[in-house]
C-alpha distance (Angstrom), angle and dihedral (degrees) to the residues before:
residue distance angle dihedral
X1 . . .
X2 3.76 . .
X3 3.74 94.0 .
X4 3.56 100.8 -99.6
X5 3.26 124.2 127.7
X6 3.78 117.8 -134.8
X7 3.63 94.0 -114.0
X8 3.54 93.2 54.9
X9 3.74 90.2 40.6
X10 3.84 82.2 61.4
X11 3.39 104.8 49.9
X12 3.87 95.8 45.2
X13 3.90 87.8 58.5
X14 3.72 92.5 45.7
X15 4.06 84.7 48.1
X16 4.10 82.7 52.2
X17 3.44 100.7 42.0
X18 3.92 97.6 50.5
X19 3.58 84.6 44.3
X20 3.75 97.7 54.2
X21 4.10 88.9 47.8
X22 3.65 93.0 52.6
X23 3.52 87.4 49.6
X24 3.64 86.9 51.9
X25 3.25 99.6 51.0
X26 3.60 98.0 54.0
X27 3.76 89.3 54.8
X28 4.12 90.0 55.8
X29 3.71 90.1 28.5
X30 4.19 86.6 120.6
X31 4.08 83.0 58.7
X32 3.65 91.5 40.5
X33 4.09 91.9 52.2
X34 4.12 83.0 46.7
X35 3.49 100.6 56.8
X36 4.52 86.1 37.5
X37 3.64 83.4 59.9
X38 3.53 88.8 43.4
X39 3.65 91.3 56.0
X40 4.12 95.0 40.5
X41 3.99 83.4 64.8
X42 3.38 95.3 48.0
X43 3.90 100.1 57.3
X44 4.10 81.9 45.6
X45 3.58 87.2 64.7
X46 3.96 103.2 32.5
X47 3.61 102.0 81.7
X48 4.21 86.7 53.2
X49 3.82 86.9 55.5
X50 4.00 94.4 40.1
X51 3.79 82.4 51.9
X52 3.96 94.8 47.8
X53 3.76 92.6 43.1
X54 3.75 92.4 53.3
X55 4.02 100.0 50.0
X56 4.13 104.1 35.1
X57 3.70 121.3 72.1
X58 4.14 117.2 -76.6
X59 3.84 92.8 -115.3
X60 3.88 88.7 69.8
X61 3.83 93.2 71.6
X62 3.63 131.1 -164.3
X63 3.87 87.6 -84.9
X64 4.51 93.4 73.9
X65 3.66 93.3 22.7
X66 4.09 87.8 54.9
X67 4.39 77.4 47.3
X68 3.57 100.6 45.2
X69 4.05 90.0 51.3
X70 3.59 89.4 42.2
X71 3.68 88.1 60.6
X72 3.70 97.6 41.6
X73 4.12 87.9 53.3
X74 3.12 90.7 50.1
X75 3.75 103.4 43.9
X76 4.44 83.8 51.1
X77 3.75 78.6 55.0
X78 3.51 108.9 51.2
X79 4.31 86.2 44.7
X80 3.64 90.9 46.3
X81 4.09 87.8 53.0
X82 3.62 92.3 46.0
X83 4.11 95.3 49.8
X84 3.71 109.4 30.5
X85 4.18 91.9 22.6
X86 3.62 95.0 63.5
X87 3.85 94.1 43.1
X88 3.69 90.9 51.1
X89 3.80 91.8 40.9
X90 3.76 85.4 53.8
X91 4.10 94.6 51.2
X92 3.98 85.9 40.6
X93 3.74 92.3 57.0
X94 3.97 95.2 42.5
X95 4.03 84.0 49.8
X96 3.61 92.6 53.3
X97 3.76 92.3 45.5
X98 3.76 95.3 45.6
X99 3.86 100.4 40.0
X100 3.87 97.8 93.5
X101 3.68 94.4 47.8
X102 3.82 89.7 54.2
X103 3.59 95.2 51.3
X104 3.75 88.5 44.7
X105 3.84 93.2 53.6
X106 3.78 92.1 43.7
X107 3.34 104.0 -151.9
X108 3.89 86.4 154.8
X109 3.71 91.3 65.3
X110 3.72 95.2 52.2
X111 4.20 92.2 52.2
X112 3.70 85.1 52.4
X113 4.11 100.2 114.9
X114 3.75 124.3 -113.8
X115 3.84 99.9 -131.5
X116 4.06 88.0 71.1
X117 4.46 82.9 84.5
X118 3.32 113.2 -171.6
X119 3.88 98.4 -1.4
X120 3.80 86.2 66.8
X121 3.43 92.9 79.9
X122 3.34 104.9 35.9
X123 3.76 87.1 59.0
X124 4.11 92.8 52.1
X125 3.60 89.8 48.3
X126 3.62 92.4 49.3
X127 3.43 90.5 57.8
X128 3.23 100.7 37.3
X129 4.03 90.5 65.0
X130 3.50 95.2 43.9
X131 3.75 86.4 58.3
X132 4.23 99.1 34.8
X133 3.52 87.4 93.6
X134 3.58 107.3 46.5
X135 3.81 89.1 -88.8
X136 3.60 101.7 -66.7
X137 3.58 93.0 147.1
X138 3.84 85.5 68.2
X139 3.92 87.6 54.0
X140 3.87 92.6 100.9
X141 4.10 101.8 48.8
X142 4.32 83.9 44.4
X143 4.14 89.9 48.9
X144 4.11 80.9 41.9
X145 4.35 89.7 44.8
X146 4.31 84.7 52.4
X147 3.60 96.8 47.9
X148 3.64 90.2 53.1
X149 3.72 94.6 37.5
X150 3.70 82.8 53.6
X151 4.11 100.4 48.7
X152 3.91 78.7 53.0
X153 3.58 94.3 59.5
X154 3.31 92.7 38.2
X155 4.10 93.5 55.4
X156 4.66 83.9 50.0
X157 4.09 78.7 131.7
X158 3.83 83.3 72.2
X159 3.95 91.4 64.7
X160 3.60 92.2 47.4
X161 4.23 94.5 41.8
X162 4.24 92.3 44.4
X163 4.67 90.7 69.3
X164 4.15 86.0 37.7
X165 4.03 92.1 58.0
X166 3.68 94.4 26.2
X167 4.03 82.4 53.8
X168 3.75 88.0 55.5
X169 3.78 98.0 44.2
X170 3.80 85.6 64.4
X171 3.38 105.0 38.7
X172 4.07 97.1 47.3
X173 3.64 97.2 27.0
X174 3.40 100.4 116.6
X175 3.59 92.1 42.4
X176 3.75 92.3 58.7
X177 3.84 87.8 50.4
X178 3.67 96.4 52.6
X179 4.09 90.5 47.4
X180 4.02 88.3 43.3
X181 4.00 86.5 52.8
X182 3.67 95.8 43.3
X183 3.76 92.8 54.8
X184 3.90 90.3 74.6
X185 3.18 116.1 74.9
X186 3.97 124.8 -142.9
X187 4.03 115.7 50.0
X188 3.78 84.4 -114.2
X189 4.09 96.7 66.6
X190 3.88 85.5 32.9
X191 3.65 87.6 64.5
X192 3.43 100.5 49.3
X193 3.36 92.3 48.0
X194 4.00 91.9 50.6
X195 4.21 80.0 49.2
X196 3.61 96.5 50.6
X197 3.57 94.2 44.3
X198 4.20 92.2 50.1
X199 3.70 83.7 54.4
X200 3.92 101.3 50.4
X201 3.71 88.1 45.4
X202 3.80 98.6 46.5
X203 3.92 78.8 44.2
X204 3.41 101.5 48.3
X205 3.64 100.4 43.9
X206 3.53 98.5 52.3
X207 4.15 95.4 40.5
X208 3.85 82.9 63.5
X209 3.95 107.5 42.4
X210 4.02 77.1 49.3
X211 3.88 95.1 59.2
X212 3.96 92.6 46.2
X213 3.66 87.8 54.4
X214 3.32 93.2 52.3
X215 3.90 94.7 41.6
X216 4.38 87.6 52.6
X217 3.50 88.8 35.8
X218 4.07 87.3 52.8
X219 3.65 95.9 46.6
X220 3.49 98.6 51.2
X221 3.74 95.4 50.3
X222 3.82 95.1 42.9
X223 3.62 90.3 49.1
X224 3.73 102.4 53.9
X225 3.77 89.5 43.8
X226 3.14 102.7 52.8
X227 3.93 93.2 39.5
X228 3.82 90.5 55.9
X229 3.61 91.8 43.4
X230 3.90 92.5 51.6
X231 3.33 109.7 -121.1
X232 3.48 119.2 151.2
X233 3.99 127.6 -112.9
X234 4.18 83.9 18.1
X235 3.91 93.8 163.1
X236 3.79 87.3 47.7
X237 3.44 98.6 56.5
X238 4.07 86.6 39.0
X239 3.69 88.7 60.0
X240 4.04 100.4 50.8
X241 3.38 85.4 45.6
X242 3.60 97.1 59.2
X243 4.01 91.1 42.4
X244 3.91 85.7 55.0
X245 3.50 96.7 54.9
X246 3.79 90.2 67.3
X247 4.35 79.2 71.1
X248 3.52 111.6 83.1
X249 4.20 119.0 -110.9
X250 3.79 83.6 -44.7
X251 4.20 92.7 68.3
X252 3.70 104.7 52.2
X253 3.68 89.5 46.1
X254 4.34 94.3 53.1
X255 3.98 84.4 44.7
X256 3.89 88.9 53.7
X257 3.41 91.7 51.4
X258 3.59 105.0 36.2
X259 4.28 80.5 52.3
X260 3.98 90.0 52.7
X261 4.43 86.7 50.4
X262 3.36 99.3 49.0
X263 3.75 89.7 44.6
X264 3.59 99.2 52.8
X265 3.86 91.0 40.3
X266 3.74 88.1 57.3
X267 3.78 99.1 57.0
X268 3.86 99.8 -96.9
X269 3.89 107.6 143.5
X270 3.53 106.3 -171.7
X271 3.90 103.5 75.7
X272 3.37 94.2 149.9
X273 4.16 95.1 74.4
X274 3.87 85.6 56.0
X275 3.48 96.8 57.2
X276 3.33 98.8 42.6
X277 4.21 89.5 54.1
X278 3.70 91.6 44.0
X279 3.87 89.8 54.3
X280 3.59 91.0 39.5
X281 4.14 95.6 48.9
X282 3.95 86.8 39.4
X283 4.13 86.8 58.6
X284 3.89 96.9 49.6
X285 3.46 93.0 34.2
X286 3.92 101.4 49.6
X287 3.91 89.5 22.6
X288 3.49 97.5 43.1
X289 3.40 124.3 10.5
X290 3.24 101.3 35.7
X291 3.55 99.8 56.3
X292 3.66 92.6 48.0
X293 3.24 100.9 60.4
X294 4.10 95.7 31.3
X295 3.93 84.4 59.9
X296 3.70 92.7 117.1
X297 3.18 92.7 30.8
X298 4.02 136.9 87.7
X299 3.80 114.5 -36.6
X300 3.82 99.5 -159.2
X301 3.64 114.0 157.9
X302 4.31 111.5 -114.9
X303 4.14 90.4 -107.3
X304 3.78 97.4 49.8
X305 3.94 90.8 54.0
X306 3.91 83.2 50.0
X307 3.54 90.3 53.2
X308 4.09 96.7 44.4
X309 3.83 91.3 40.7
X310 4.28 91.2 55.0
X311 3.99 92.7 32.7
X312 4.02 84.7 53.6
X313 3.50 93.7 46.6
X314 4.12 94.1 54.8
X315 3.87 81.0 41.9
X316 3.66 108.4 54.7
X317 3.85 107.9 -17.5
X318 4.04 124.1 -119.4
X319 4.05 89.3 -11.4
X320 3.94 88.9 52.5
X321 3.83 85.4 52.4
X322 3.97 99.3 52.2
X323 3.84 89.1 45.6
X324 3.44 109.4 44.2
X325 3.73 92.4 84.7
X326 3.55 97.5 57.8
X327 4.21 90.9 41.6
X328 3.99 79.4 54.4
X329 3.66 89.1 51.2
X330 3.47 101.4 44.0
X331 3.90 95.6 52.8
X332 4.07 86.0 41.2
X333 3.68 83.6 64.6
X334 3.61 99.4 39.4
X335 4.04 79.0 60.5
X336 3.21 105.3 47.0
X337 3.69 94.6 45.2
X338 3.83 94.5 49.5
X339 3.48 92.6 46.7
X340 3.72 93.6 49.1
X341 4.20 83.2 49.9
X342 4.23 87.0 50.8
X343 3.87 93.1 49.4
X344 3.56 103.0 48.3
X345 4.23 95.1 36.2
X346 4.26 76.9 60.0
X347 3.66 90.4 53.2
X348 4.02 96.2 46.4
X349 3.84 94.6 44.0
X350 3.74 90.5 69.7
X351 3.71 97.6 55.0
X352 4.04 88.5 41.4
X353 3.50 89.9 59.8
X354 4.21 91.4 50.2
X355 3.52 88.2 49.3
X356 4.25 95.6 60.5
């Protein structure tokens, strides 16, 4: 009647109605990135209960093997707080204390190299003015690091919510599946969604036991080179390093710097030898590593990950950044798997036809 044809009337509500989710979804994004988190812990733990499941007798169930792990994680938790937590509490306190007084000494400024010319010294006396007064002019971003410290202490339910959902994930996750599947309705779409699904959690799972083998591998390394090298508040640095490599190409390089700062702040001379490593660790592990054990993993070209980790920052800050890669992932597969659907339902339709 309106002179649209019912394909086209089709597409434009499709067109509105992935619009209006996305738009959605940015609105909730801070429950979104909850129950993401949520989900991150959960394929942590799944391979403990997988492993639990498959050597204790079947009348346990996945209900009190899902408990007994939980208590086990937990338990490594609470022992890993009280051992490493108060050592890196202690080095976090001293660097807090000390922090003026190595900026005031400016150690830093005399590592700074002499083939930077003229920008040399407009870098010291940069920082020398920022610091002439005690640091005010870094009273704004510490005022803007309290508010958010505070919004974060303020959202503590989130640390107790993120093991209740995770919990659930487990426990009903193949119930979920099975009602996600059954809301298509031929047994063709069901079994693309029962392929795509296979592939996001094959995916998923081993995207994240990959980045907490890179974060433990990190810390150790970082931490016994920078301990034999002397530089002060080693497993400090060794620890924000491994957090940062859960950030996509833009993490390990602000933990390389922020290692190189606090080194040179601190009175250690020879920044050279922790470049060098950092580019040297950065090759094998990006180069190397990396790619080894990623090699069923996601295959995301270098400039898209860019792209996801910076869109996911503007998005929904440092949580936008770690997830963008798996988003990217997930819809890669959704792709792939939908296009590999397309092609071969074009090839069968042919020989359908000859057969009536």
């Amino acid at each position: 009647m309106l002179g649209l044809s019912p394909r086209a009337a089709r597409v434009t509500w499709t067109v509105f109605a992935v619009t209006a989710g996305l738009i959605f979804l940015y609105v909730i994004r801070s429950t979104v990135g909850l129950f993401m988190t949520a989900l991150f812990l959960a394929y942590m733990i799944w391979p403990m209960v997988a492993f639990v499941e498959r050597h204790t007798p079947r009348w346990i169930g996945r209900t009190l093997a899902l408990t007994l792990v939980y208590i086990v994680f937990l338990g490594a938790l609470v022992a890993a707080l009280v051992t490493l937590g108060a050592y890196l509490y202690e080095e976090a306190s001293s660097f807090a204390q000390n922090i003026q007084g190595m900026i005031q000494k400016g150690h830093f400024l005399e590592n700074l190299p002499s083939w930077l010319g003229p920008a040399r010294d407009k870098i010291i006396d940069w920082i020398k003015s920022q610091f002439s007064s005690g640091g005010a002019a870094l009273i704004p971003y510490l005022q803007g690091a309290g508010q958010a410290l505070r919004g974060t202490l303020s959202s503590a339910l989130y640390f107790i919510l993120v093991p209740i959902l995770a919990f659930f994930f487990i426990k009903d996750g193949r119930d979920m599946r099975a009602y996600f599947i059954s809301l298509f309705g031929d047994a063709r779409r069901q079994t693309l969604a029962n392929e795509i699904l296979t592939d996001i959690h094959t995916l998923l799972g081993h995207y994240i036991r990959v980045l907490i083998t890179l974060a433990l591998f990190s810390v150790i390394i970082y931490s016994v080179f920078l301990g034999v090298i002397g530089v002060p508040y080693s497993v400090l640095l060794a620890f924000q390093a491994a957090i940062l490599e859960f950030i996509p190409v833009i993490g390990p390089l602000i933990a390389g710097g922020i290692m190189i700062t606090v080194a040179g702040f601190a009175g250690f001379s020879n920044l050279w030898v922790i470049v060098i490593f950092w580019l040297v660790y950065r090759f094998f592990q990006d180069y190397v590593l990396s790619p080894h054990l990623m090699h069923q993993g996601v295959q995301i070209h270098p400039l898209v990950v860019l792209f996801g980790v910076l869109a996911g920052e503007q998005i929904g800050g440092v949580p936008g950044m770690f997830f963008s890669v798996p988003v990217i992932a997930v819809l890669r597969v959704i792709l792939v798997r939908t296009r590999r659907s397309a092609a071969s339902r074009r090839v069968m339709l042919p020989v359908e036809i000859e057969t009536q």
